[in-house]
Structures are given as C-alpha cells and as structure tokens.
C-alpha positions in Angstrom: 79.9 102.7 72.4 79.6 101.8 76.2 78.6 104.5 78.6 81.8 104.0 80.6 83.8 104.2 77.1 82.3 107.6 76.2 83.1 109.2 80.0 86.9 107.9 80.0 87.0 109.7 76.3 85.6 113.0 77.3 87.9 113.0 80.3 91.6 114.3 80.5 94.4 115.6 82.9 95.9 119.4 82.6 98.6 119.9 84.5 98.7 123.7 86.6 101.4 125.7 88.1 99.8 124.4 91.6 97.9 121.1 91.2 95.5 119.4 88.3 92.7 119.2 87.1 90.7 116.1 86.7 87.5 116.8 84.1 84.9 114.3 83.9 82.2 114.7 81.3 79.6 112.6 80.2 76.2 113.7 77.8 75.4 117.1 79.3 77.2 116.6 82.6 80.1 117.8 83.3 82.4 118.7 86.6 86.2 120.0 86.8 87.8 118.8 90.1 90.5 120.8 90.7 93.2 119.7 92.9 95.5 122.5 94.5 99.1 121.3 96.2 99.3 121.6 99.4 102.9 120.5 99.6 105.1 117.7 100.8 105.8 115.7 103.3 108.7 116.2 104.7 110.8 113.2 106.8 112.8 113.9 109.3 114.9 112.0 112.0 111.7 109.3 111.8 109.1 111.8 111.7 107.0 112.2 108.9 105.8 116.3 109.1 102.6 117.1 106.6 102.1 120.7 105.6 99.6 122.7 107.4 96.4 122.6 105.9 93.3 124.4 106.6 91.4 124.2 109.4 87.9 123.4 107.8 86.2 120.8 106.0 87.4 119.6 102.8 88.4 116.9 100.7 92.3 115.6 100.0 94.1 113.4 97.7 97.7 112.5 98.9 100.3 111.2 96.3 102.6 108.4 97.9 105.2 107.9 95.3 108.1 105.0 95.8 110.3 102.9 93.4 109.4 104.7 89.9 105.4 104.2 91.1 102.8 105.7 92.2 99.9 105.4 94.7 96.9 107.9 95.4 94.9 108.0 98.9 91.9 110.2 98.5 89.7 111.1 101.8 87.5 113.6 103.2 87.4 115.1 106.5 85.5 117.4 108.8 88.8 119.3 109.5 91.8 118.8 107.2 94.4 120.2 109.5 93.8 117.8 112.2 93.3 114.3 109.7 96.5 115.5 108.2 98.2 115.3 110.9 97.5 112.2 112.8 99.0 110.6 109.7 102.5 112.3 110.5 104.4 112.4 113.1 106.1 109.4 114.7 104.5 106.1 115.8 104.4 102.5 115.5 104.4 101.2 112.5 102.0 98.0 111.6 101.0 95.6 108.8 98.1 96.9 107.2 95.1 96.2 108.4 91.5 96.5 107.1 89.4 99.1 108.4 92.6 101.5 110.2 93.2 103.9 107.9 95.0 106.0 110.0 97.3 103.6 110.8 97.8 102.5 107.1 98.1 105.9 106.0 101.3 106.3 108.4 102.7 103.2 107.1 102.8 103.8 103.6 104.4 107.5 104.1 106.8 106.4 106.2 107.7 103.3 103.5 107.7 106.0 100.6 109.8 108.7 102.5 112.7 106.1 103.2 112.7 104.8 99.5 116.0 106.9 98.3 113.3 108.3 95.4 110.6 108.2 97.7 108.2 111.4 97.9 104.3 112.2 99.3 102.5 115.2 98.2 99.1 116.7 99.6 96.6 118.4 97.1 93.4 119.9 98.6 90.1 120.0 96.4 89.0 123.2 95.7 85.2 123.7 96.9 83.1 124.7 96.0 83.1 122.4 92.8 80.7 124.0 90.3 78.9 121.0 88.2 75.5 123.2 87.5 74.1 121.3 90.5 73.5 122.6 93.8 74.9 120.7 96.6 73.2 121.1 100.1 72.9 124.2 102.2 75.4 123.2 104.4 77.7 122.2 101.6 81.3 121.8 102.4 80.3 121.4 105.8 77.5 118.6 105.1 79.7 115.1 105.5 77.3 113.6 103.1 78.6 116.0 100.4 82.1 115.8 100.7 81.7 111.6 100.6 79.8 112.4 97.4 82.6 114.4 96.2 84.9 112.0 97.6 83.5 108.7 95.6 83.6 110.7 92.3 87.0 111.5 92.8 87.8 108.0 93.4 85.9 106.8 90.7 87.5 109.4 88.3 90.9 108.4 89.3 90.2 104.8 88.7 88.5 106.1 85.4 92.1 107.7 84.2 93.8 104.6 85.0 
C-alpha cells in the first residue's frame, strides 16, 4: 500500500459542539488539529462584518459556502484580529488576481453572502498543537511555525478530499 494510501486511511473528521477535528496519522506520527468556530460572517447593507478574533498569532481556516458547495481558505497570521478584518468591510470588488489575497478573499465572501444559501464561517486552530514534537521557542509567535502548521493543514484538507 502507497504511503499516501495509508495516511488518507488513518485519517478522519469528528465533528464537536464548536469546530472539528482533523487527525492525521501515519506510522508512529500522529497530530489532531483542532479547529474551534469563531463564527460567521455576517452581511449587511454591502458590508461583510467578521467576528472578532483574537488579537495574537494564530492560524485560520474560513469556510465560504455558496450554491450547495463548498470552499476552504486556510491562512496564518501574525495577528488574527487585524487579517480578519481587512477581508470585511466594504470595498471594491475585483476579478481575482494572482498573488492579492486580500483582495480575493473579499471577493469570494461577498459572492457567497449574496447567494440566497450563501454562508462563511471562521474556525481558529487551537495552539498549541501537541504532535510529540517540540516546535520553536517562540512557537506560536515564530512565523515559520505557523506556515508549517499552515501547509499541513492544507495538505490534510486536500488529503480528506
């Protein structure tokens, strides 16, 4: 059996009162990232309002959900409250465009929160993550950390897919 065979078949997704929990195993590895709900985006008169997050380091996965499907968006920032925020409010909205997430990020929750079923929800990741490895001294506040914890989020969540 291929490597990437035996990871997608020791991994599964619980459902919690308050978020999910992605577990990724494979041989004697193993890590739990669990994802707490922020809350939704709300939309009103042409403003897209996030929910207030924390104002620390962290990484987020935001669920933009339009038309009986799904997208995810996962990121990491050195403050959460503030790159939360610059994708709300009101503002232009563009084509996408490579390299501006920011900008991208506004389009697509604005698209989703006019779809009659639209909906986007914020989840935080809760740090620290415990995989029987120590992260950095500085860890959450070490940027290289939280891209590490970023990628394996992404690559899990292409994994379940």
């Amino acid at each position: 059996m291929a490597h990437a065979e035996r990871v997608r078949q020791d991994m599964h997704m619980s459902e919690e009162e308050t978020g999910f929990v992605w577990s990724l195993a494979s041989g004697s590895a193993s890590v739990d990232l669990c994802w707490h709900e922020l809350g939704s985006v709300t939309w009103l008169d042409g403003v897209a309002r996030f929910p207030r997050g924390p104002d620390q380091p962290g990484v987020y996965l935001i669920k933009l959900t339009a038309r009986g499907r799904y997208r995810i968006y996962i990121g990491e920032a050195a403050n959460l409250r503030k790159r939360l925020r610059s994708y709300g409010g009101k503002g232009v909205e563009r084509d996408i465009e490579r390299g501006k997430t920011t900008t991208n990020m506004r389009g697509r929750v604005r698209r989703a929160l006019r779809e009659n079923d639209g909906s986007v929800e914020v989840y935080l990741l809760q740090l620290p993550i415990d995989s029987g490895y120590a992260m950095c001294e500085c860890y959450p506040a070490c940027k290289d950390c939280r891209i590490m914890l970023e990628r394996l989020a992404l690559a899990t969540g292409y994994l379940r897919h």
